[in-house]
VOBADO-378131 format. One record per atom (N, C-alpha, C, O): x, y, z. Coordinates in pm, whole numbers, plus 32768, in hexadecimal, padded with zeros to 4 digits. Example, Ala and Ser with C-alpha at 12.3 -4.5 7.8 and 13.67 -1.06 7.14 Angstrom:
# VOBADO-378131
85277DC7830C84CE7E3E830C85287EB6830C85907EB4834E85057F1F82C485577F9682CA850A80038313853D80728324
# end
This chain:
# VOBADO-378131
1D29D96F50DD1CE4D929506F1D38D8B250411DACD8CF50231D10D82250341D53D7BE500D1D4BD7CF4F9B1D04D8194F571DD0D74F4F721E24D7724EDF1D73D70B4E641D6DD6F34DEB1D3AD6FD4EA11CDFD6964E561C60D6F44E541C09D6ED4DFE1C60D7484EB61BF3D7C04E8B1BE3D7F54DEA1B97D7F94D891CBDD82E4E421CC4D87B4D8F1CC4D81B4D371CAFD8524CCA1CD2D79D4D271CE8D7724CD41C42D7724C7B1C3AD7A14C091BE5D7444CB21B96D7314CA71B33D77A4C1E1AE4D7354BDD1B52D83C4BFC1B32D8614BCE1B54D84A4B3C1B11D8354AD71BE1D8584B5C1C4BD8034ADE1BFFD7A44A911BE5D7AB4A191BDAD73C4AEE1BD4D6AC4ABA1B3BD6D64A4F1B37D6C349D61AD8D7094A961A6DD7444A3D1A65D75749EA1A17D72549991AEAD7DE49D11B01D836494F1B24D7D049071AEFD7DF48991B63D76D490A1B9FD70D48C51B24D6A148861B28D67A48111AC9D67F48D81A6FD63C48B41A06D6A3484019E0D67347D519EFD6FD4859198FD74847FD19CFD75247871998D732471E1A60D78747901A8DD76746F11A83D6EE46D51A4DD6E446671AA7D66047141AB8D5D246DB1A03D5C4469919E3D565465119A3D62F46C0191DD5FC46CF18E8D64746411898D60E45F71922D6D046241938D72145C21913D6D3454018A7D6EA4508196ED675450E1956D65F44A218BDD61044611897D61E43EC1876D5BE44C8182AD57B44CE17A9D5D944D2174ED5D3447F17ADD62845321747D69445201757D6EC44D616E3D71344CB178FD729449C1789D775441A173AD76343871702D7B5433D1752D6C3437F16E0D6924311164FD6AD43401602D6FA43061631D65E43B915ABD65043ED157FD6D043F51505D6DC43F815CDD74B43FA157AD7BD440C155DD814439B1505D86A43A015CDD7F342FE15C3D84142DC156BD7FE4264153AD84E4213154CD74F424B1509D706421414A6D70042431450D71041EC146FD6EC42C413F5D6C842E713A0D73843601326D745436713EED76F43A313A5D7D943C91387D8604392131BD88243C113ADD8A7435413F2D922432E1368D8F942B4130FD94D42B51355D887425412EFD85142001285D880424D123FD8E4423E1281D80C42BD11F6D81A431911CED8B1433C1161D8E2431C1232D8F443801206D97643C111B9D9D143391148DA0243351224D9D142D211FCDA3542691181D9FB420B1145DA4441BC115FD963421D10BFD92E41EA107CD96B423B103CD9CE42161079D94642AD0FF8D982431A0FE2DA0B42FF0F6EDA2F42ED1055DA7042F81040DB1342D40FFDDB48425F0FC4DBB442541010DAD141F00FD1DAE0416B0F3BDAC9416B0EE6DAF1411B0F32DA8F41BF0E87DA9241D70E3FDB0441F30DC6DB0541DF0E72DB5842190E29DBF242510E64DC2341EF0EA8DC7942270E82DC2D415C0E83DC8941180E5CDC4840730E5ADBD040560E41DCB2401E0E1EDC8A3FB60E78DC883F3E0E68DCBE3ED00EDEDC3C3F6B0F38DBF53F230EFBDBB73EA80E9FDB663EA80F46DBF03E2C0EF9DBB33DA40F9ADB7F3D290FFADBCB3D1C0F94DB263CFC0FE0DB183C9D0FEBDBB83C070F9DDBFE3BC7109CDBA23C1810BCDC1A3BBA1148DC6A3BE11191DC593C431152DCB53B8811C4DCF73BC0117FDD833BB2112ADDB33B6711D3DDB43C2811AEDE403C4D1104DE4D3C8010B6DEA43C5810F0DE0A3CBB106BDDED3CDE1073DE093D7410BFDDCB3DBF1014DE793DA3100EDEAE3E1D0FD7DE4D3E7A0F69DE163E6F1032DE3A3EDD0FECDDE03F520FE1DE353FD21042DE6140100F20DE4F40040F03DE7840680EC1DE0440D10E8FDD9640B90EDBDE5C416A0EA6DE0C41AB0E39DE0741D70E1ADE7042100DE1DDAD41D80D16DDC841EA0D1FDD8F42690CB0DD7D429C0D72DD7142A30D39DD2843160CA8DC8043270CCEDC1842F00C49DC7C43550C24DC1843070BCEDC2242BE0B7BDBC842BE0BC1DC7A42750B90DC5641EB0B8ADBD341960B1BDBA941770BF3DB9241700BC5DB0541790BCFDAC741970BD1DA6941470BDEDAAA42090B46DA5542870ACADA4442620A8CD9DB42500A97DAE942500A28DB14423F09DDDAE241E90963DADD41FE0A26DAA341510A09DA8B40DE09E6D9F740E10986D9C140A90A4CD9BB41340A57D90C414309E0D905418809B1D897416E09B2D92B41B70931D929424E08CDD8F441B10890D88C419A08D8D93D417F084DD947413B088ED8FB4098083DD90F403E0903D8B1406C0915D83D400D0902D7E03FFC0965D7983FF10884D7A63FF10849D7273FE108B9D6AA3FAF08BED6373FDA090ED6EA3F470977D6A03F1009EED6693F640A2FD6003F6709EFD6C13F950A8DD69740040A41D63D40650A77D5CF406309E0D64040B509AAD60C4116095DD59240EB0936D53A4138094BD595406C090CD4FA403E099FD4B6401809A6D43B40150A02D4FB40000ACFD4D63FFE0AE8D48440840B25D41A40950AA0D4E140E70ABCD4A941710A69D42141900A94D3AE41980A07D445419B09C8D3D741A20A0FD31E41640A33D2B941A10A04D34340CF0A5AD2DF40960AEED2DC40E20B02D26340F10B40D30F410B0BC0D30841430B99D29B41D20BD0D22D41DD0B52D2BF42190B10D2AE429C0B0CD22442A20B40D1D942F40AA1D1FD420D0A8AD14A41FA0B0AD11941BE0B11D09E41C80B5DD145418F0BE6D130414F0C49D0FD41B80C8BD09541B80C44D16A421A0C9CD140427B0C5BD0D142F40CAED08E43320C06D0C643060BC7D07E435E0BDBD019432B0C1DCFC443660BA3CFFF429E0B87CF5E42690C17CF4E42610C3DCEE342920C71CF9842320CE7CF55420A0D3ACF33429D0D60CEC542C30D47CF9542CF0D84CF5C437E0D56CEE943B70DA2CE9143E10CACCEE143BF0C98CE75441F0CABCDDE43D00CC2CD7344070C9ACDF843370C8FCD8142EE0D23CD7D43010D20CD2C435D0D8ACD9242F30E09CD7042B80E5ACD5C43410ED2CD42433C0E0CCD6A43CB0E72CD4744730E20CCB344600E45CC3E446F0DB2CCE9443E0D62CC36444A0DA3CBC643EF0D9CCB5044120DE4CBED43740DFECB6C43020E98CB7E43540ECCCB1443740EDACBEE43740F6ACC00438E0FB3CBA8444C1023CB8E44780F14CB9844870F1FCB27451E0F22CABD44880F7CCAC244340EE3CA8C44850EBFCA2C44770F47C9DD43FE0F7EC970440F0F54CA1143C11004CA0943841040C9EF44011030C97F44311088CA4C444410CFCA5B44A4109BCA16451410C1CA4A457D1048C9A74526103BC947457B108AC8C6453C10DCC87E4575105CC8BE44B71085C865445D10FEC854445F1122C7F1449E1166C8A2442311EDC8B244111241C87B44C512A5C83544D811E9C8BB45221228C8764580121DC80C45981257C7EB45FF11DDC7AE455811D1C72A45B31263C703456212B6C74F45301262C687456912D3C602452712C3C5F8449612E5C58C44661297C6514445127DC63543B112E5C61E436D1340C671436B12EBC5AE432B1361C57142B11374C609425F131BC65B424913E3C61042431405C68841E613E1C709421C13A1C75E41DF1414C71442A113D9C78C42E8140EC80E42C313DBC87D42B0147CC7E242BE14E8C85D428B149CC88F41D91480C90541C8148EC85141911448C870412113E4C897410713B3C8B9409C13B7C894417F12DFC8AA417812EBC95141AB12A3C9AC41821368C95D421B136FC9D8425013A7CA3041FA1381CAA14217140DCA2D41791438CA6241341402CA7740BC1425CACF406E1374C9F1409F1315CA4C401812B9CA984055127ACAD94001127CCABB411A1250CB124134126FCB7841211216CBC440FC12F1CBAB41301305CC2741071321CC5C40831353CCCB40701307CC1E404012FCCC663FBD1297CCBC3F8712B4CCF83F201234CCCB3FB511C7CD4B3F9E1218CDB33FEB120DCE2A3FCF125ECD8E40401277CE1D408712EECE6F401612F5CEE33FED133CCDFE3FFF13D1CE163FE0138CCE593F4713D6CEA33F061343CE4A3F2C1317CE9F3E7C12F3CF013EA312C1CF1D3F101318CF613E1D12EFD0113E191261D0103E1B1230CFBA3DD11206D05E3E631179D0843E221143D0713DBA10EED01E3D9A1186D0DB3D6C116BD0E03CE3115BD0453C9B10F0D0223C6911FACFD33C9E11E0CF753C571170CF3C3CA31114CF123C5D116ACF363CDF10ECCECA3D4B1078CEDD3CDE1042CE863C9A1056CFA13CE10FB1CFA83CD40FDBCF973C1C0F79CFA43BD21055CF7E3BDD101FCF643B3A101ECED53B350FC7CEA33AEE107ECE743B801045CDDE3B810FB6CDA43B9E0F7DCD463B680F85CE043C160EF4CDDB3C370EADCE1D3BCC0E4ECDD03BC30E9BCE703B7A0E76CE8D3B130E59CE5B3A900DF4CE663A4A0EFCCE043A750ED8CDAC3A2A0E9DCD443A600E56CD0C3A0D0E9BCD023AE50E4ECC913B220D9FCC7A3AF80D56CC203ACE0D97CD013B1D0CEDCD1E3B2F0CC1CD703A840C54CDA83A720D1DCD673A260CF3CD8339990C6ECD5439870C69CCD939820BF7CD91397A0B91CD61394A0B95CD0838D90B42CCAE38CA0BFCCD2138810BFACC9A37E10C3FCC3337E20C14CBC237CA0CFACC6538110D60CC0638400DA4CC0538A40E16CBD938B40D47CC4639050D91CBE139C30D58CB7439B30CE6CB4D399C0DDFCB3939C80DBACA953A1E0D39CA8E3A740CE3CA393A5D0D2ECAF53AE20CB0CADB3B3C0C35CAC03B140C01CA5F3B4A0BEECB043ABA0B6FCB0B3A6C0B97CA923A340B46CA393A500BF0CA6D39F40BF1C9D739840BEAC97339FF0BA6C91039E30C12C9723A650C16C9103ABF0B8AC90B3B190B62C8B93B6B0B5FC9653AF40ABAC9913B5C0A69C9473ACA09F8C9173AD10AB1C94A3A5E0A26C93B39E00A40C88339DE09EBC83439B40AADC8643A0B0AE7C7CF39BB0A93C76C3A530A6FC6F73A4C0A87C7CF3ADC0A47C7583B280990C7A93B4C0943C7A33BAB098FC7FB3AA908F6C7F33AC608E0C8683B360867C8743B2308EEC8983B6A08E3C8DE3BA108B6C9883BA20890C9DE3BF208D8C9793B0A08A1C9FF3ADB086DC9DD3A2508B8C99639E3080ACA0839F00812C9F7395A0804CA6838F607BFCA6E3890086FCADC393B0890CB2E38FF0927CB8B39380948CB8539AE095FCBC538F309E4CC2239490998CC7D39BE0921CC8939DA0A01CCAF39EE09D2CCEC3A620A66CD723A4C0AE0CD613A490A24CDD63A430A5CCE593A520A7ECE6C3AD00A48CECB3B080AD1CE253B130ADECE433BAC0ADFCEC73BC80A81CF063BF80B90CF0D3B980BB3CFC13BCF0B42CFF03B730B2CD0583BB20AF4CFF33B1C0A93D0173AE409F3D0633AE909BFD0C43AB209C6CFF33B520958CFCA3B56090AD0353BCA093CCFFD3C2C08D9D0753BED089BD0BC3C78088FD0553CC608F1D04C3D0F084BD00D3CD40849CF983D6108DACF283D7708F7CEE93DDD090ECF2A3D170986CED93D500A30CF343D390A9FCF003D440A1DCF823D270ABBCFE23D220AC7D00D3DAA0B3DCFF23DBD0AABD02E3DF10AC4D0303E8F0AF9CFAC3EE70B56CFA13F360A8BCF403EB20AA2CEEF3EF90B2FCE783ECA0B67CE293F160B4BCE923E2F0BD0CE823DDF0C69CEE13E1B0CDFCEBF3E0F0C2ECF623E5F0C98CFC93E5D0CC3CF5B3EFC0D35CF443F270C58CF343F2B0C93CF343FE00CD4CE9F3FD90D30CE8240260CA3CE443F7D0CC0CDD93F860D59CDE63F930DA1CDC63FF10D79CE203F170E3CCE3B3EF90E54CEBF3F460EA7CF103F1D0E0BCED43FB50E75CF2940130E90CED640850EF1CEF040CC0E33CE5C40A60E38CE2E41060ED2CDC940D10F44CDDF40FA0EA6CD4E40620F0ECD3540250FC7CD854032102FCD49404F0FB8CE1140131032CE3F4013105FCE5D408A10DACE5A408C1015CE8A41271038CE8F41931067CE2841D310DBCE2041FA0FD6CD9641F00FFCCD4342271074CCF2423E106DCC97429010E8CD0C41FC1173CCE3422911A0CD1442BC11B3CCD7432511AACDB7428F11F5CE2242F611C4CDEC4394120ACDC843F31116CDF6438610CECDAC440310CFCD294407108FCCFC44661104CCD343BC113ACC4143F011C9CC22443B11EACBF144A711F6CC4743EB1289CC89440B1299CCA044D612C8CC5045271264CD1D44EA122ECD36454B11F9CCEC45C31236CCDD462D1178CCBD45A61150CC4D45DD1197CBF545FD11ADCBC9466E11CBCBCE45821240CB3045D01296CB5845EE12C6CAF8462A12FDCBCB45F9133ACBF7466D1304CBF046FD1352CBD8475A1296CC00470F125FCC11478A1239CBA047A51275CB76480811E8CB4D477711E1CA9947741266CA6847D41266CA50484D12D2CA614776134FCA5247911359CA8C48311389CA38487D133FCAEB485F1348CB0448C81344CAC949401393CABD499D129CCA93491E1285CA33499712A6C9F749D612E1C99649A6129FC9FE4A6912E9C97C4AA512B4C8F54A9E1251C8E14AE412EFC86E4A3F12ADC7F04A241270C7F54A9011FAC8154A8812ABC7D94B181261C7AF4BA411D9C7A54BCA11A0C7554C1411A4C8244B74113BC8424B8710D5C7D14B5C1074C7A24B961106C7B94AF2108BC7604A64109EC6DC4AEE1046C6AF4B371136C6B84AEC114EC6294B3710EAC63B4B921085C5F74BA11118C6BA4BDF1079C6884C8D100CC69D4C540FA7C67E4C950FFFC6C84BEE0F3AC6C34BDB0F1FC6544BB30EB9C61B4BD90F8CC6104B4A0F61C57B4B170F4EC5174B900F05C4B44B8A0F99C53C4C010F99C4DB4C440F06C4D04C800EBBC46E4C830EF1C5554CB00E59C5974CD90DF5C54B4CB40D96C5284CFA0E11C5264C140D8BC5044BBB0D5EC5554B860CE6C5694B760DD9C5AD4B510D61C6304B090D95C60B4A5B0DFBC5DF4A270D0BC63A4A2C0D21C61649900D5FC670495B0D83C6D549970D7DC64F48BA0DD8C6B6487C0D8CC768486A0DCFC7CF48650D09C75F48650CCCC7DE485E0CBBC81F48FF0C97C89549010CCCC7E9496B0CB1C7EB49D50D6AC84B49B60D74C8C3499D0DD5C7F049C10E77C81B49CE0E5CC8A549850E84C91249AE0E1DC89349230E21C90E48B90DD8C9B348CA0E01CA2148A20D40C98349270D25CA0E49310D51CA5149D60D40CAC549FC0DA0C9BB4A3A0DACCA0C4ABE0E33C9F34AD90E57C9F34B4F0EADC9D34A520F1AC9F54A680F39CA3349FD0F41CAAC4A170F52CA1B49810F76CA4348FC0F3DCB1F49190F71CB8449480EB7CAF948D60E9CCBA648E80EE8CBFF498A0F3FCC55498F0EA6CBC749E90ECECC194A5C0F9FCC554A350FD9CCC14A410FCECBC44A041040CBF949F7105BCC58498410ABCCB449911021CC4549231050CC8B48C60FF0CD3748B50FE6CD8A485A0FB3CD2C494E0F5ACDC649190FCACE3249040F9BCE9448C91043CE3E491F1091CE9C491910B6CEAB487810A7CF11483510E4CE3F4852111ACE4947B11084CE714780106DCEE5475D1033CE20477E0FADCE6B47350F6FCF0547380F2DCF4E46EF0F95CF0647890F57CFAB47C90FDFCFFA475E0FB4D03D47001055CFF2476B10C2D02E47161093CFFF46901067D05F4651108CCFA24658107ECF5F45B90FF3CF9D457C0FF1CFBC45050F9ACFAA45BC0F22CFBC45B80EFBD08645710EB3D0BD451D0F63D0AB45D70F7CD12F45E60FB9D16A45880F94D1D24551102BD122456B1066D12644CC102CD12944731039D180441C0FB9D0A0446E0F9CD08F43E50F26D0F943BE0F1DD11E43480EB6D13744390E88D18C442D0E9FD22243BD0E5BD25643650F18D23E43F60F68D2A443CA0F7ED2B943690F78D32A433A0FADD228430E0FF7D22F42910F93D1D842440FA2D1B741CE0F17D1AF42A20EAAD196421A0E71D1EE42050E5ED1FF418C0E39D250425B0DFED2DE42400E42D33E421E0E1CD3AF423B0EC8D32641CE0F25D39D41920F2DD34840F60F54D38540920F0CD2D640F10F37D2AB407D0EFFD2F33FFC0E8CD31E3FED0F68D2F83FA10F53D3213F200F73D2CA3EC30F1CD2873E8A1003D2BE3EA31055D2703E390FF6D1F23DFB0FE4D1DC3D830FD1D1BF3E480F7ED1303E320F11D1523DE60F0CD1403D6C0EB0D1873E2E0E3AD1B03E010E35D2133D840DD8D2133D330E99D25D3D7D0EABD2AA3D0B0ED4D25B3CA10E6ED24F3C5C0F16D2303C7A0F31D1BE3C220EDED1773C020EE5D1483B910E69D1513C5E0E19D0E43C4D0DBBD1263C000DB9D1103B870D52D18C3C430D02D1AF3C130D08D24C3BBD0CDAD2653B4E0D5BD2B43C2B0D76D31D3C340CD4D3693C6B0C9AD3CC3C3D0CA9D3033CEA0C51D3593CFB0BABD30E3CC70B4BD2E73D0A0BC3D3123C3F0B52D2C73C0D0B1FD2213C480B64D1D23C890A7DD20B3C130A41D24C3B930A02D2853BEB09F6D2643C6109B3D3293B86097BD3683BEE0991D3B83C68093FD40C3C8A0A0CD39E3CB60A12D3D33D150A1CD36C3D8B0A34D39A3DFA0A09D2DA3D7A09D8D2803DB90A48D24F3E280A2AD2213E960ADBD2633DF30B3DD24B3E3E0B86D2E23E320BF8D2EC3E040B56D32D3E4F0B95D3D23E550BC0D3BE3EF80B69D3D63F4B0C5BD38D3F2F0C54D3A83FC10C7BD4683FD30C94D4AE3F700C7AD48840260C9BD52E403E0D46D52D40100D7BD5893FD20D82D4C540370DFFD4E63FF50DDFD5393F4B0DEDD5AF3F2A0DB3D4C83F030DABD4D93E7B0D6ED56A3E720DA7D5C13E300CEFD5833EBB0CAED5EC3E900CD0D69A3EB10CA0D7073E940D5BD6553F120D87D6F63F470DF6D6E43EBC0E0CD7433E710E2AD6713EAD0EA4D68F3E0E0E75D6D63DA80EB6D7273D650DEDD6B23D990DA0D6DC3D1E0D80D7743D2C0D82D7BD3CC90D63D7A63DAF0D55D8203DBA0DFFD8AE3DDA0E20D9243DDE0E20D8453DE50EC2D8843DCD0EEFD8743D430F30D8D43D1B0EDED8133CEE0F38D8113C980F09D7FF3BE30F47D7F73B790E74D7FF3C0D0E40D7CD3BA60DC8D86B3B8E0DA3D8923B1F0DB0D8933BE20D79D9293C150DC7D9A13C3D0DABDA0C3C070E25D99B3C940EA6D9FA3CB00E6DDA193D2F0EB2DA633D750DFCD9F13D610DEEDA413DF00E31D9FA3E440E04D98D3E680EB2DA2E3E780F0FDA0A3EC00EBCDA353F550E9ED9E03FA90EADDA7E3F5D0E76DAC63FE20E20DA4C403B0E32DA06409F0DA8DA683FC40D30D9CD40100D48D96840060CFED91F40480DA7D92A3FBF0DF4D8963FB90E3CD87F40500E40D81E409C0E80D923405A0EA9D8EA40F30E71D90341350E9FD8D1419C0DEFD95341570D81D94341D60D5BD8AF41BD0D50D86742200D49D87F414E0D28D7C841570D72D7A741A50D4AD77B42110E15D7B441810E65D75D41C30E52D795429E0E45D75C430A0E58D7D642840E34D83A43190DBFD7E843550DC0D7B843C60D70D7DF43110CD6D790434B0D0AD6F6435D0CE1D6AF43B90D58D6D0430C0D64D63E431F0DE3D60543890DF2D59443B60E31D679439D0E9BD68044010E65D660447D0E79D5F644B90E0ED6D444AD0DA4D6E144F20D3FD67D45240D22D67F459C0D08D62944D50CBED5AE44D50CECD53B451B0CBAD4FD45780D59D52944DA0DB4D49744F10E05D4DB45420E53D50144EB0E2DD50745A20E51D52246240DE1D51C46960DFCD4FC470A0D6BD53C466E0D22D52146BE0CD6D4B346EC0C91D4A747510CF7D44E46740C92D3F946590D31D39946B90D28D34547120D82D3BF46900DFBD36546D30E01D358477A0E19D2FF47CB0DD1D41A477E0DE6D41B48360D6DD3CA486A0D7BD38648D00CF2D3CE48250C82D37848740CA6D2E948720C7FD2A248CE0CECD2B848120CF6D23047F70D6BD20B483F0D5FD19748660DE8D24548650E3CD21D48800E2FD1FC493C0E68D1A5497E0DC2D273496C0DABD27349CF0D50D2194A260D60D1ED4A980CDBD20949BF0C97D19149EC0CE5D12449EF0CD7D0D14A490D44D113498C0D6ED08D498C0DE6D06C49F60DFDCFFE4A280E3DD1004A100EBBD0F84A750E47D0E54B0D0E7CD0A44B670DD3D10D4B260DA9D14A4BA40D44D0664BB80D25D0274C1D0D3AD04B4B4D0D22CFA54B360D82CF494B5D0D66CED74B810DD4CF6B4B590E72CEF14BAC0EB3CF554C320F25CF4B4C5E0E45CFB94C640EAACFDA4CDC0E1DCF764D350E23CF604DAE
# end
C-alpha cells in the first residue's frame, strides 16, 4: 500500500473537521427548522403550555383541501409572485442594459441602484407608506397637482388598488438584486460579438434578441429562480404594508399561515400550509427549471 493511499484517509478526516464548523449552523439553523416544520404538519400542534401534541397524520391536508381562505391566499400569492418576478427582470434588463453602456456618472447611477436592496424591509414598506398616504403622500398631491386625479386615492386601502400598490414596491425593492445580476452577465459578453454583427448590419434590437438574451439565458434562468422563491416567501414587506388587508385582498399564504400560527395558535395547520407551499414551489421550479435548462441544450 503506498504512503499516499494512507495518507489519503487522514487528509479527509482533516477536511470534515475544517468543514465542521460551517455545517453545524446550516443544520442546526436551517435544517433541523425545516425537518421539524414539515413533522408539525401531521400533528395537531396548538399554542400553550402543557398542551398535548398528537399525531393525525393528514388530517390537515384534509382540512386545507376544503379552505376557501388559504386557497383564495394562494391564488393571490400566485399573481404576487408572477407580477412581481416578470415585472421587476423586465424594468431590472432594462436598467442593466442602461448602466452598461458609456453613461456619464456611471459609477453613481450603479450605486443609487442599489439602494432598495441595501434597506431593511420593514423601512422600505413604512416609507412607501408614507409615499402612498391617502392625505399626505407626496404621490396623490403630485397625481392631484397634474390633474390627474380630483380626489386622494387610498392606495394600501382601497380593494382594487392595494394589490396592485403591494407589487408595485415589491418589484421596486427587488429590482436592484436582479440588475445587479444582469449586468454582471452583460459584462460578460464577448464585445466581438456586437462588433461582427454591426459589421453584418444588424440593428441594435436585432444584437439584442440574437446575442444579448441567447447569452445571458444562463444568469436569467438562475436570477429568475431566485426571485421566484423569495417573492413567493415574502412577508416582511407586505406585512408592514398592509398586513394582509383590506379584506383579505393582499393575504399572500405567507401572511395567512402566520395568522394561523400565531394569531390562532394552530401551529399544526400553519405548518401543513407551510408543507403545501414547500411542496408547490419545488415543483413549479422542477417544471420551470427544466423546460428552460432542456431550451439551451
Amino acid at each position: 500500500m503506498s504512503q499516499a493511499t494512507v495518507a489519503r484517509p487522514k487528509q479527509n478526516r482533516e477536511a470534515i473537521f475544517l468543514f465542521l464548523p460551517a455545517l453545524l449552523p446550516v443544520l442546526l439553523l436551517s435544517v433541523y427548522p425545516l425537518i421539524r416544520g414539515i413533522a408539525l404538519g401531521f400533528t395537531n400542534a396548538r399554542a400553550g403550555l402543557r398542551v398535548d401534541t398528537d399525531f393525525i397524520g393528514f388530517g390537515n391536508f384534509g382540512k386545507l383541501l376544503h379552505n376557501e381562505l388559504f386557497w383564495d391566499s394562494f391564488r393571490i400569492g400566485v399573481i404576487w409572485t408572477l407580477s412581481v418576478t416578470i415585472l421587476q427582470f423586465v424594468a431590472a434588463l432594462g436598467l442593466a442594459l442602461l448602466l452598461n453602456t458609456d453613461l456619464k456618472f456611471r459609477g453613481v447611477a450603479r450605486t443609487l441602484a442599489l439602494i432598495p436592496w441595501a434597506m431593511p424591509p420593514v423601512v422600505v414598506a413604512i416609507m412607501w407608506r408614507l409615499l402612498l398616504h391617502p392625505t399626505n403622500g407626496p404621490v396623490n398631491k403630485v397625481l392631484q397637482d397634474l390633474h390627474l386625479t380630483d380626489h386622494p386615492i387610498n392606495f394600501l386601502g382601497d380593494f382594487s388598488t392595494a394589490l396592485p400598490a403591494v407589487i408595485v414596491v415589491g418589484i421596486w425593492v427587488g429590482m436592484p438584486m436582479t440588475t445587479v445580476t444582469l449586468l454582471a452577465g452583460l459584462q460578460g459578453i464577448d464585445r466581438s460579438l456586437y462588433e461582427a454583427a454591426a459589421v453584418d448590419g444588424a440593428s441594435a434590437w436585432r444584437q439584442f434578441w440574437y446575442i444579448t438574451l441567447p447569452q445571458l439565458k444562463t444568469v436569467i434562468v438562475a436570477i429568475t429562480s431566485l426571485d421566484l422563491i423569495w417573492n413567493f416567501n415574502s412577508f416582511g414587506l407586505v406585512y408592514v404594508l398592509t398586513a394582509g388587508g383590506p379584506g383579505g385582498k393582499t393575504m399572500l399564504p405567507m401572511l395567512f399561515a402566520y395568522n394561523e400560527a400565531f394569531r390562532y395558535g394552530n401551529f399544526g395547520m400553519a405548518a401543513a400550509m407551510g408543507d403545501v407551499m414547500v411542496v408547490v414551489i419545488i415543483v413549479f421550479l422542477a417544471f420551470y427549471l427544466r423546460n428552460r435548462l432542456r431550451s439551451q441544450a
